[in-house]
Structure formats: C-alpha cells, structure tokens
PyMOL Python script that loads the backbone (N, CA, C, O; Angstrom):
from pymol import cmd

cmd.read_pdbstr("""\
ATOM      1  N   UNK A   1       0.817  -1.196   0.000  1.00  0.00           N
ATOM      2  CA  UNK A   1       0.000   0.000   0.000  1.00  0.00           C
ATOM      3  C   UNK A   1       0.863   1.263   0.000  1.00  0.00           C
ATOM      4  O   UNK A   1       0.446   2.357  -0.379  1.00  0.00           O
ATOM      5  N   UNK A   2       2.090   1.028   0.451  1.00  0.00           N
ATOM      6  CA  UNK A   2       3.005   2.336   0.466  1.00  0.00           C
ATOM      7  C   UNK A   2       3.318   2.789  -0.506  1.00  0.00           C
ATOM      8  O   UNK A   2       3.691   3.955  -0.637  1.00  0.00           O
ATOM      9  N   UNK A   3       3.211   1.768  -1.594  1.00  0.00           N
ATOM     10  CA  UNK A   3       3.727   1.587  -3.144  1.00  0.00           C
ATOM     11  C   UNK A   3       2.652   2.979  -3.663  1.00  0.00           C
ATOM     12  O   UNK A   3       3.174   3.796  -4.421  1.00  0.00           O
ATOM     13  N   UNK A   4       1.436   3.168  -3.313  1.00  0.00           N
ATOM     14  CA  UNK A   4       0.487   3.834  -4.002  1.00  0.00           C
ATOM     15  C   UNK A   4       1.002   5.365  -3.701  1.00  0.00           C
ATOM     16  O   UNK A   4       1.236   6.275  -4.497  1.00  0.00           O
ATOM     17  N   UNK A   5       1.115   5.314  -1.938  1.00  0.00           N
ATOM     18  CA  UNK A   5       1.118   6.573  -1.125  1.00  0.00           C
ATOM     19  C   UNK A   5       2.758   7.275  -1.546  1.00  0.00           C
ATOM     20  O   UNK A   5       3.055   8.430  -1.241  1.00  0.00           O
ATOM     21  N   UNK A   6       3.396   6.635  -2.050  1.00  0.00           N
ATOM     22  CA  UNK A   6       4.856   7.251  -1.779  1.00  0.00           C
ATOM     23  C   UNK A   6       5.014   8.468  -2.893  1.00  0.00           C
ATOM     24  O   UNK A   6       5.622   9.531  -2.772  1.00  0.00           O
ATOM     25  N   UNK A   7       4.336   8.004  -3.909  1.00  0.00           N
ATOM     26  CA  UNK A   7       4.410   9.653  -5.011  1.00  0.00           C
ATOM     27  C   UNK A   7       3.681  10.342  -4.111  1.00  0.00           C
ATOM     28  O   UNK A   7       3.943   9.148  -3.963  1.00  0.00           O
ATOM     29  N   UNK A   8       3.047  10.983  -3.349  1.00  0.00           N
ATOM     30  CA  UNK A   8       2.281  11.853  -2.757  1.00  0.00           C
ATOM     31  C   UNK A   8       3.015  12.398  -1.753  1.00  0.00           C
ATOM     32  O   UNK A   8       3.100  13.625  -1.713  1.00  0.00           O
ATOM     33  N   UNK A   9       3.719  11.549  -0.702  1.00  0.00           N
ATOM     34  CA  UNK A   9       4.327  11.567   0.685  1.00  0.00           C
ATOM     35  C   UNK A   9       5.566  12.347  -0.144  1.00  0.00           C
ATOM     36  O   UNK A   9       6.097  13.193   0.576  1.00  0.00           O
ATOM     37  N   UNK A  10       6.213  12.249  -1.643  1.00  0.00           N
ATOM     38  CA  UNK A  10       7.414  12.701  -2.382  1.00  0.00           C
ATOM     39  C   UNK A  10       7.102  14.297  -2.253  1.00  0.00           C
ATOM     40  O   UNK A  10       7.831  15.141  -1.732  1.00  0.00           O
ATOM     41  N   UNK A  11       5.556  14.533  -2.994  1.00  0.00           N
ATOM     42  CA  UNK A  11       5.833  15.303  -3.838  1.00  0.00           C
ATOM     43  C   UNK A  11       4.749  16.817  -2.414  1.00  0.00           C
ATOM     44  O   UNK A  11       4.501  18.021  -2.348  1.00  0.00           O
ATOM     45  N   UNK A  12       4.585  15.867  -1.842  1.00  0.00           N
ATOM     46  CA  UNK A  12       4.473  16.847  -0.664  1.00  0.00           C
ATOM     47  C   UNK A  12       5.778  17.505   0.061  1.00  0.00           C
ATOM     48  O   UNK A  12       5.985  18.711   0.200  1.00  0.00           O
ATOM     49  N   UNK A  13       6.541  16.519   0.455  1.00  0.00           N
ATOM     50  CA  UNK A  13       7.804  17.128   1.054  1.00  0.00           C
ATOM     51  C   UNK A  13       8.416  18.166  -0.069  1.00  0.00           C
ATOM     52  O   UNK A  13       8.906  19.265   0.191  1.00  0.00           O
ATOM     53  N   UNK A  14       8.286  17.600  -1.322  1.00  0.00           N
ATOM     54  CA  UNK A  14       9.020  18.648  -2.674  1.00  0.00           C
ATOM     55  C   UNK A  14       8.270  20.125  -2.159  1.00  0.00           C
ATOM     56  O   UNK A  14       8.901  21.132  -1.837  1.00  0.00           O
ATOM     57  N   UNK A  15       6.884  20.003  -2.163  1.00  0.00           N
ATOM     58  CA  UNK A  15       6.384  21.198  -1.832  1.00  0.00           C
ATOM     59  C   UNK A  15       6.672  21.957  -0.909  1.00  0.00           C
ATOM     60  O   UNK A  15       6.660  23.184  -1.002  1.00  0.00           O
ATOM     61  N   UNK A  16       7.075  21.074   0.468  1.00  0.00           N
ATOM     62  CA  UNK A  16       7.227  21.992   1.733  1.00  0.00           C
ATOM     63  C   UNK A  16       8.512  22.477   1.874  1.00  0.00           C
ATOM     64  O   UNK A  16       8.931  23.323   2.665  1.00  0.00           O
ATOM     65  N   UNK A  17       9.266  21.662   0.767  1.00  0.00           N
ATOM     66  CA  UNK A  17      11.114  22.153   0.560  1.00  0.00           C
ATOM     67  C   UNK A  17      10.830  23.714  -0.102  1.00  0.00           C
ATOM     68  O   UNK A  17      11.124  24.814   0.366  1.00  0.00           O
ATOM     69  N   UNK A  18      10.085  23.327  -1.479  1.00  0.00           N
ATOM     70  CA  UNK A  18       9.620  24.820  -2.162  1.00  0.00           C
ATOM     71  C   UNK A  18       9.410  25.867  -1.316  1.00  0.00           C
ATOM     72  O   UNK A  18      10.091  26.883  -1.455  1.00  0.00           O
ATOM     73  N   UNK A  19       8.400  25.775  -0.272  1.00  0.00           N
ATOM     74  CA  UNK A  19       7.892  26.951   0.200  1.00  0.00           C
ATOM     75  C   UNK A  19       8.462  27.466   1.544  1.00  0.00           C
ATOM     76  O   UNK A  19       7.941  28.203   2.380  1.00  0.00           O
ATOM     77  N   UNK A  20      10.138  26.645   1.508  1.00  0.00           N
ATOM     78  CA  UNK A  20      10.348  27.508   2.599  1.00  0.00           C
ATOM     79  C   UNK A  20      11.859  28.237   1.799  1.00  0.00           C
ATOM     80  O   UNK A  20      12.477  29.237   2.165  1.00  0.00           O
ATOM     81  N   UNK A  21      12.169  27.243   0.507  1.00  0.00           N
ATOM     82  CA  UNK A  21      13.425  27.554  -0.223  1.00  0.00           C
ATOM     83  C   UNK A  21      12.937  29.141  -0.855  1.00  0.00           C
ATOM     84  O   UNK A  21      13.444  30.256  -0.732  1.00  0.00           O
ATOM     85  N   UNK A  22      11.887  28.713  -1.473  1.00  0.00           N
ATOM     86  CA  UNK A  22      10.980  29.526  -2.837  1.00  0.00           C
ATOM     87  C   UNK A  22       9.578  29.834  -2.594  1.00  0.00           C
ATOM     88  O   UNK A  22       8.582  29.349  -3.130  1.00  0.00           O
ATOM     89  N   UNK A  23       9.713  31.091  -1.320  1.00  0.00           N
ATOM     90  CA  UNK A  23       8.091  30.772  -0.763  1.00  0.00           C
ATOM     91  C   UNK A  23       7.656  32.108  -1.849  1.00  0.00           C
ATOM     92  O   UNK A  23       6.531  32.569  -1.653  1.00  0.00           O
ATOM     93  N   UNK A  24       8.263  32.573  -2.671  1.00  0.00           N
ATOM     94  CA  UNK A  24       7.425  33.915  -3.755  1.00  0.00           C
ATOM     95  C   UNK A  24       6.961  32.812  -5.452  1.00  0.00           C
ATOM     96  O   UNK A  24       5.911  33.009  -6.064  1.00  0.00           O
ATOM     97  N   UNK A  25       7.740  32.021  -5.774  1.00  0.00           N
ATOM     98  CA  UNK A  25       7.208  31.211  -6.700  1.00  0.00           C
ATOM     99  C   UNK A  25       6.466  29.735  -6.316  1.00  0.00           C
ATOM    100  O   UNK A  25       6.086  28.922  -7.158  1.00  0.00           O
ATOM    101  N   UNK A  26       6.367  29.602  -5.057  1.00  0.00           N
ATOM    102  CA  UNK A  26       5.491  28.461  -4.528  1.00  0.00           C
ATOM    103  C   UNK A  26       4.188  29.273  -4.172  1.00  0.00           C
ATOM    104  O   UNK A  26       3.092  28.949  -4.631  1.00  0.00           O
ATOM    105  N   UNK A  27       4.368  30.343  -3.328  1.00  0.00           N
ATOM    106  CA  UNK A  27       2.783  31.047  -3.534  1.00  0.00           C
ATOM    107  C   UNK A  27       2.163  31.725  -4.482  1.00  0.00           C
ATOM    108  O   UNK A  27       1.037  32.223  -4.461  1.00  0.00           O
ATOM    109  N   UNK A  28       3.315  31.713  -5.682  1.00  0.00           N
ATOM    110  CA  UNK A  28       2.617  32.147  -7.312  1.00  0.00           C
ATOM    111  C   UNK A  28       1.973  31.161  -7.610  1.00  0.00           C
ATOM    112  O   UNK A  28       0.927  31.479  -8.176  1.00  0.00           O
ATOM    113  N   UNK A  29       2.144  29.794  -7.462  1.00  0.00           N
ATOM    114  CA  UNK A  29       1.680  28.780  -8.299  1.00  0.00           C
ATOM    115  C   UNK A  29       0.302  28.677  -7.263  1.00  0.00           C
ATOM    116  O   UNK A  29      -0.811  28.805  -7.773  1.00  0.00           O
ATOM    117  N   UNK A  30       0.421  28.470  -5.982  1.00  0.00           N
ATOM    118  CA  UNK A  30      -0.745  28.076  -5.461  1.00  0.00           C
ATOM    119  C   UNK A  30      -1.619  29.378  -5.424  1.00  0.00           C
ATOM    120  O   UNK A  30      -2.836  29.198  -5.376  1.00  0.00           O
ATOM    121  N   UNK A  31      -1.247  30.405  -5.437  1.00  0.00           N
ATOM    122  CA  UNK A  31      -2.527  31.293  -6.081  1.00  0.00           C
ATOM    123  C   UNK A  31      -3.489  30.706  -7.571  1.00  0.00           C
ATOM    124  O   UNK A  31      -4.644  30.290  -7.664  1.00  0.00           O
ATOM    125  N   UNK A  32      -2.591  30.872  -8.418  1.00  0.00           N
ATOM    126  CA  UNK A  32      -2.523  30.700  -9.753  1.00  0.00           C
ATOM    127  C   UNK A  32      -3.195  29.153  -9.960  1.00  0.00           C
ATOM    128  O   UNK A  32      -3.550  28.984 -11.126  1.00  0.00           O
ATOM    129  N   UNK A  33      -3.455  27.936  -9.033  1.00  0.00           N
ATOM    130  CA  UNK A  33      -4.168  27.041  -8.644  1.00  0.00           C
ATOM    131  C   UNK A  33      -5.728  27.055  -8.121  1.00  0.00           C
ATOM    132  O   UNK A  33      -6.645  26.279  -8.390  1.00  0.00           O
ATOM    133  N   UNK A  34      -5.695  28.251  -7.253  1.00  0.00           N
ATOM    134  CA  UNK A  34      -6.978  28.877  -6.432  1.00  0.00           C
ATOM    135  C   UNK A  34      -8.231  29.552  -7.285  1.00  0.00           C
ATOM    136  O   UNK A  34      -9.453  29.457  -7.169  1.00  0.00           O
ATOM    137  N   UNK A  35      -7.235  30.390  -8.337  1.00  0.00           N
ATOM    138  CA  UNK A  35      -8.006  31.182  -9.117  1.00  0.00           C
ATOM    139  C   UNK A  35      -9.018  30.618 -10.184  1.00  0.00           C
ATOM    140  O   UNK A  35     -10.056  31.211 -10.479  1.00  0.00           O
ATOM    141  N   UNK A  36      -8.686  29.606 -10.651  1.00  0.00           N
ATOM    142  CA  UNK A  36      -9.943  29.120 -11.478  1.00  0.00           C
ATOM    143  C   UNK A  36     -10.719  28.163 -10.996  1.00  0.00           C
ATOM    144  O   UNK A  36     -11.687  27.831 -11.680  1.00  0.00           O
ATOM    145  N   UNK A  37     -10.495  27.550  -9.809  1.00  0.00           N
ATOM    146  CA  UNK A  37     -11.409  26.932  -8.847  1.00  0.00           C
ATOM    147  C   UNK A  37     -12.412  28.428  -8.390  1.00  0.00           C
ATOM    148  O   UNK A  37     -13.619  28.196  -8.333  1.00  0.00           O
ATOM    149  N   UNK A  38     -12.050  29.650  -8.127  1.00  0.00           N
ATOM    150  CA  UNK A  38     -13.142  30.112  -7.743  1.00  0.00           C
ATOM    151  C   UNK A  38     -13.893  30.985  -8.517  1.00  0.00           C
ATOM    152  O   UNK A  38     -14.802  31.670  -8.047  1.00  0.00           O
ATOM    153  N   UNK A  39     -13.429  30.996 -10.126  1.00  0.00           N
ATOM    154  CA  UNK A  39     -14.581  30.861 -10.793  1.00  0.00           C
ATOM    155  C   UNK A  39     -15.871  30.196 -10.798  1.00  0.00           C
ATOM    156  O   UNK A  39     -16.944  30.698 -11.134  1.00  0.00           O
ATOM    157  N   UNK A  40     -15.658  29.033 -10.398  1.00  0.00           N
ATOM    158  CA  UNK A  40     -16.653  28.160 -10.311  1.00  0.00           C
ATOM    159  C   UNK A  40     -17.447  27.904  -9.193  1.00  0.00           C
ATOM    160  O   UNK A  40     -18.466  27.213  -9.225  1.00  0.00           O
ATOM    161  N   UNK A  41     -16.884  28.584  -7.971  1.00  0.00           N
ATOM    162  CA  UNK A  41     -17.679  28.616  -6.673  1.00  0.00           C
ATOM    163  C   UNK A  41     -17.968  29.587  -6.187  1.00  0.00           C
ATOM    164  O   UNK A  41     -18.983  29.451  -5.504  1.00  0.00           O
ATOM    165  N   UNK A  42     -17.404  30.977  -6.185  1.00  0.00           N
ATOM    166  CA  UNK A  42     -17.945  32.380  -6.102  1.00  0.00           C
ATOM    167  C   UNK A  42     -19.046  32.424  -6.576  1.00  0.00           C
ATOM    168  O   UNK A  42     -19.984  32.228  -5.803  1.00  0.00           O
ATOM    169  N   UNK A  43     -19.355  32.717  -8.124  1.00  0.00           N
ATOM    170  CA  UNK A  43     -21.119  32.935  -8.265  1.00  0.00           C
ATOM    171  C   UNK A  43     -22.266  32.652  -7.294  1.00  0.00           C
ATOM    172  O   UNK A  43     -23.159  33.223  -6.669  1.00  0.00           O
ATOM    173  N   UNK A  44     -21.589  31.115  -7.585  1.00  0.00           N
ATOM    174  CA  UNK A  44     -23.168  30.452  -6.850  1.00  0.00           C
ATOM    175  C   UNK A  44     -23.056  30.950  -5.105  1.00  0.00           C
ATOM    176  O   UNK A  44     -24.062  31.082  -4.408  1.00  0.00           O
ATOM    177  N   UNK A  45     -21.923  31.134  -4.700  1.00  0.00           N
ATOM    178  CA  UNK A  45     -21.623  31.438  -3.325  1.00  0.00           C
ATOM    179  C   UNK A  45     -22.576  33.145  -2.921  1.00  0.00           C
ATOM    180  O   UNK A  45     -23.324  33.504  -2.011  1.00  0.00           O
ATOM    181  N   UNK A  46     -22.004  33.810  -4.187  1.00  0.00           N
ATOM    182  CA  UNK A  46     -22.891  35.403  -4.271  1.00  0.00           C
ATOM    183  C   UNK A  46     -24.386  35.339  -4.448  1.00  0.00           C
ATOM    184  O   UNK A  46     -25.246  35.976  -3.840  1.00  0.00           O
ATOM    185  N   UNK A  47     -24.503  34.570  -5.268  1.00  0.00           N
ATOM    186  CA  UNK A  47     -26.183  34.581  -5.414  1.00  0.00           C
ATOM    187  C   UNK A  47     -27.005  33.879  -3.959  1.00  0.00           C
ATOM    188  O   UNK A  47     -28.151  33.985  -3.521  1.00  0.00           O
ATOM    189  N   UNK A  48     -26.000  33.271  -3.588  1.00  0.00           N
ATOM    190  CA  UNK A  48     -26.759  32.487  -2.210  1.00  0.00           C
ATOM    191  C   UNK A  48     -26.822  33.134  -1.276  1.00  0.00           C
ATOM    192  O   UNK A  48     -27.592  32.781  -0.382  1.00  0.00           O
ATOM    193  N   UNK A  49     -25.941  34.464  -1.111  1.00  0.00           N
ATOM    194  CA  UNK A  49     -25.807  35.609   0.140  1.00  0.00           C
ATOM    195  C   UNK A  49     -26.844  36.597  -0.209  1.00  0.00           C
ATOM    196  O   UNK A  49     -27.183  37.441   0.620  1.00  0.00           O
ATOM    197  N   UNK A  50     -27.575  36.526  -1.853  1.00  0.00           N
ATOM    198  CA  UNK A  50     -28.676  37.771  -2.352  1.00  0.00           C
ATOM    199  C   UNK A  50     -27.940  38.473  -3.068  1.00  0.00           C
ATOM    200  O   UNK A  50     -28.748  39.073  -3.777  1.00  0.00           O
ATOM    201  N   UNK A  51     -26.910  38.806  -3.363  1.00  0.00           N
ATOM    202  CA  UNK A  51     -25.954  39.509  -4.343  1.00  0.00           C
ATOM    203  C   UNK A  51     -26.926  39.811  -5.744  1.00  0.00           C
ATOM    204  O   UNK A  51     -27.442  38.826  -6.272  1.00  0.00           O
ATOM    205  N   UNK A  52     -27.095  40.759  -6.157  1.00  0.00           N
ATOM    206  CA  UNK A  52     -27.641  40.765  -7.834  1.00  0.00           C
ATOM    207  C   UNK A  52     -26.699  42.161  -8.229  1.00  0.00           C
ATOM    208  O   UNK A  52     -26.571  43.163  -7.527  1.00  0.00           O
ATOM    209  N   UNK A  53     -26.053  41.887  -9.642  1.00  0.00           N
ATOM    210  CA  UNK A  53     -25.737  43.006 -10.367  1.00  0.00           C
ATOM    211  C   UNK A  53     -26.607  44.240 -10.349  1.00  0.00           C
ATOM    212  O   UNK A  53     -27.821  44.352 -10.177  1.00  0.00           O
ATOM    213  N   UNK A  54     -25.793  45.012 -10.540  1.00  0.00           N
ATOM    214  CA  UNK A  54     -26.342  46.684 -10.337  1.00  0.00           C
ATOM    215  C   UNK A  54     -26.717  46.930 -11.387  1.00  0.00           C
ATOM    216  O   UNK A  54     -26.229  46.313 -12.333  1.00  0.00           O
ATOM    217  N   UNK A  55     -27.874  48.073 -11.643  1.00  0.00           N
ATOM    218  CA  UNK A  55     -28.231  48.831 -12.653  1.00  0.00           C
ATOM    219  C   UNK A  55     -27.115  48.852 -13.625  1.00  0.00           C
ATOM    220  O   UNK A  55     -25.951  49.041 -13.272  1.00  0.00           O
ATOM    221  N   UNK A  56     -27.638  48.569 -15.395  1.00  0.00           N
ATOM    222  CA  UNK A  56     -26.512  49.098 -16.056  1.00  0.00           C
ATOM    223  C   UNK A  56     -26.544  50.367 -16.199  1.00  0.00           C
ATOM    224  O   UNK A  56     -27.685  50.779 -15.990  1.00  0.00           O
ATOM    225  N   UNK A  57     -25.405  51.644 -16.605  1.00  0.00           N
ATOM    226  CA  UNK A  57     -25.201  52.530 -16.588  1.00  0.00           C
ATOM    227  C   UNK A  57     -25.592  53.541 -17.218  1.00  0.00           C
ATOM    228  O   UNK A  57     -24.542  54.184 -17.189  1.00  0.00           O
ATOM    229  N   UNK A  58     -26.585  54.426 -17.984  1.00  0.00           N
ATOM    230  CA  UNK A  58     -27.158  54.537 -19.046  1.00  0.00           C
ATOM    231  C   UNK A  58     -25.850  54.949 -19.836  1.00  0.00           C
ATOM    232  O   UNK A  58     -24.770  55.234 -19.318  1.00  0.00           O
ATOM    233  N   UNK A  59     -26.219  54.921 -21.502  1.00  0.00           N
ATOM    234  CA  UNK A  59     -24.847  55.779 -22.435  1.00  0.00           C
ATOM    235  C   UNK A  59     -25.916  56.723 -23.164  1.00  0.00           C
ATOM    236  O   UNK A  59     -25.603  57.335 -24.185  1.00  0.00           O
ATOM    237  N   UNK A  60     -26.941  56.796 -22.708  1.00  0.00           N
ATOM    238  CA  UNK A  60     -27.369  58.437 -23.765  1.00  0.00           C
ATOM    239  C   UNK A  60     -28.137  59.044 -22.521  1.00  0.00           C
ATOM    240  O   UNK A  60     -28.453  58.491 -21.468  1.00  0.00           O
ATOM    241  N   UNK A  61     -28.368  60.487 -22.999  1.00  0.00           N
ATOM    242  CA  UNK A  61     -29.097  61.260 -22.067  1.00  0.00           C
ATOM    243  C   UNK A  61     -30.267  60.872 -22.617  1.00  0.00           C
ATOM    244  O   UNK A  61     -30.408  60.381 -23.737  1.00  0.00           O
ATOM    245  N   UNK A  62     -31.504  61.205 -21.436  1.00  0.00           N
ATOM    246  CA  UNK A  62     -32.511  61.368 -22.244  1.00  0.00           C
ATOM    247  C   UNK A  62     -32.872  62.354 -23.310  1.00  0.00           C
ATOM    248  O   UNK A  62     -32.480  63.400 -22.793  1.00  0.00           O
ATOM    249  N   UNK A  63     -33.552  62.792 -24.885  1.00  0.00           N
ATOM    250  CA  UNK A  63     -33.965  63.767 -25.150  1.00  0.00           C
ATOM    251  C   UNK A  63     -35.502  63.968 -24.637  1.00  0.00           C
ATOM    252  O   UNK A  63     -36.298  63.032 -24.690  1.00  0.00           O
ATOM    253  N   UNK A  64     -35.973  65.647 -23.984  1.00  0.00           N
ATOM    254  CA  UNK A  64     -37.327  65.566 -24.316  1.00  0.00           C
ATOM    255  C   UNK A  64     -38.131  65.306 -25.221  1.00  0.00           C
ATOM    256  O   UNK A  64     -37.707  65.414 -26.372  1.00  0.00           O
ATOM    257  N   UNK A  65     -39.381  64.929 -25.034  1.00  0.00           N
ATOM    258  CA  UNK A  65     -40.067  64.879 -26.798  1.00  0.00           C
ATOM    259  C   UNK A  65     -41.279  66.164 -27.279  1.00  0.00           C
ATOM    260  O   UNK A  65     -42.459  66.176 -27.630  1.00  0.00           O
ATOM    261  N   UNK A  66     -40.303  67.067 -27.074  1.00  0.00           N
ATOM    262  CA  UNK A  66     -41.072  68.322 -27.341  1.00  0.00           C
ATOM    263  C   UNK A  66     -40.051  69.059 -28.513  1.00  0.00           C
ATOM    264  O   UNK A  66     -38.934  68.597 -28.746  1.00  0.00           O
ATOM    265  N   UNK A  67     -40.458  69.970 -29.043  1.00  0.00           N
ATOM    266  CA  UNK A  67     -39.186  70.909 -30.123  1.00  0.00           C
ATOM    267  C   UNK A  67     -38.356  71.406 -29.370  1.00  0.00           C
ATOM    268  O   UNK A  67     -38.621  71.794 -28.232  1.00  0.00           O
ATOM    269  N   UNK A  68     -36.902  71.475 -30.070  1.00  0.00           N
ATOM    270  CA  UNK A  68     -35.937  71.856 -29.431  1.00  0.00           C
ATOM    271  C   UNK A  68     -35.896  73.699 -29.872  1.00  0.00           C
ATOM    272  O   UNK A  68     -35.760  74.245 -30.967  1.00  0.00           O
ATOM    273  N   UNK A  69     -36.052  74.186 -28.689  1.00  0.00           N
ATOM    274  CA  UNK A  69     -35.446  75.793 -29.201  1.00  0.00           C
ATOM    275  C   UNK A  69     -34.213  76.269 -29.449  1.00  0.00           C
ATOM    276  O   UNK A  69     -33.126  76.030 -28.925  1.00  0.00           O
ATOM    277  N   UNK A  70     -34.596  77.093 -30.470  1.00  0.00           N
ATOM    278  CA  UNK A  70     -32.827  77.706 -30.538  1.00  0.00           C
ATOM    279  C   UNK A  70     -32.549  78.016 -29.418  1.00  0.00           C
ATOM    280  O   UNK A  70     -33.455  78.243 -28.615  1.00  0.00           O
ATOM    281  N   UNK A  71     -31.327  78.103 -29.086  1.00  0.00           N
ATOM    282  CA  UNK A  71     -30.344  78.855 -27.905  1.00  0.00           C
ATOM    283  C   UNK A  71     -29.883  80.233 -28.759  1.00  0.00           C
ATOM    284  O   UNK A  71     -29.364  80.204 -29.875  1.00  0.00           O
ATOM    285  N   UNK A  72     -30.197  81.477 -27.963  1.00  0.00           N
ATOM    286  CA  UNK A  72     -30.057  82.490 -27.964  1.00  0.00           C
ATOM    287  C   UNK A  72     -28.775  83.068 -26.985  1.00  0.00           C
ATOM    288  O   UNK A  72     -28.264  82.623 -25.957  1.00  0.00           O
ATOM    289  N   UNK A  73     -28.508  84.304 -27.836  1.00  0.00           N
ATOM    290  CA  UNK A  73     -27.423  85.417 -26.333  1.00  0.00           C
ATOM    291  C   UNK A  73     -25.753  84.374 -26.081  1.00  0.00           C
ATOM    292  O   UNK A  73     -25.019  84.992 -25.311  1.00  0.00           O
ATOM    293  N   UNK A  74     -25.177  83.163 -26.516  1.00  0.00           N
ATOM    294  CA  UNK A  74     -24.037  83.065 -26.565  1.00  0.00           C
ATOM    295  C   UNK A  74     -23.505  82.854 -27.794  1.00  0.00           C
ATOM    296  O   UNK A  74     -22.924  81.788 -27.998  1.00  0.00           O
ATOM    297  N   UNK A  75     -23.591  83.654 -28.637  1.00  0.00           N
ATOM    298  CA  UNK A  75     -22.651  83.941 -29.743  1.00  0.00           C
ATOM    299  C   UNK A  75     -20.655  84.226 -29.476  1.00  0.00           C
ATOM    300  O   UNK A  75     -20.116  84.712 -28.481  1.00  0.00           O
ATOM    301  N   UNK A  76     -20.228  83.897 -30.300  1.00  0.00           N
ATOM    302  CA  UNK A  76     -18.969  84.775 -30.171  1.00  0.00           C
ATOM    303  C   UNK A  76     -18.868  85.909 -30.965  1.00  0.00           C
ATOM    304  O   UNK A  76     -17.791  86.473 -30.771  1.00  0.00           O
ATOM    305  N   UNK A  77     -19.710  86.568 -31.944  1.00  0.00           N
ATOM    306  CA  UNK A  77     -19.781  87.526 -32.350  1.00  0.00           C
ATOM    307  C   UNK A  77     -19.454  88.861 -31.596  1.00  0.00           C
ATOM    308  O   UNK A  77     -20.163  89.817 -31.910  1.00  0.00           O
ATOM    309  N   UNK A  78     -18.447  89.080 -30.609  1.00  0.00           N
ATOM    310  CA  UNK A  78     -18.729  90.109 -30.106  1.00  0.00           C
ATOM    311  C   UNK A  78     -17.961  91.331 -30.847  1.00  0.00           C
ATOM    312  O   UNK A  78     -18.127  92.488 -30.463  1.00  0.00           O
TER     313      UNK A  78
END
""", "prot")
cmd.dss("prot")
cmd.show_as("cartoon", "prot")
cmd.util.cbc("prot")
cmd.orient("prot")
C-alpha cells in the first residue's frame, strides 16, 4: 500500500522544501491554482448571500419629446 502513497508523501515534502526555499514562486503557483477553482464557486456562493448586479449605466441622455429651441445670447460675435 506504500507503493500507491509514496508519489504523494514525495511530492508533498518537494512542496514543503519549495515553500520555505521559494516561498514567492510556490505562492505564485498556489494562487494561480486557487483562481480558477473560484470561478466556479464564487457565483453560486454570491447569489446564495442575495448579491444581484447593479443597474446598467445609461450611455445616452434622455432627449425631451417636445421641439428643441434655438439657444439664444451666446454667440462669439462680439
């Protein structure tokens, strides 16, 4: 049975050598491990706390729907 466990028991110690030799590129990788696991569990985690996206933002003003008057009195004609 040790036969199964011994790549694991290896490649754990490899790790704990890493992160005390190389603890800035051992915690790059295990970030960089984290991050697309919580793609997949954040959402559903937000929607379960009530979370909903915000209003989108408008991109035009409103116009009134009446005639537009000229604007008078700022010329540069002076």
């Amino acid at each position: 049975m040790s036969v199964l466990t011994s790549p694991f028991r290896q490649s754990y110690r490899y790790l704990q050598r890493q992160a005390h030799e190389q603890p800035v590129i051992f915690y790059s990788v295990v970030i960089g491990f984290i991050g697309p696991a919580m793609v997949l569990t954040v959402p559903p985690i937000r929607k379960r706390f009530g979370w909903s996206p915000a209003e989108a933002i408008p991109t035009t003003y409103p116009v009134p729907k009446r005639a537009r008057r000229h604007v008078e009195g700022y010329e540069d004609d002076a």
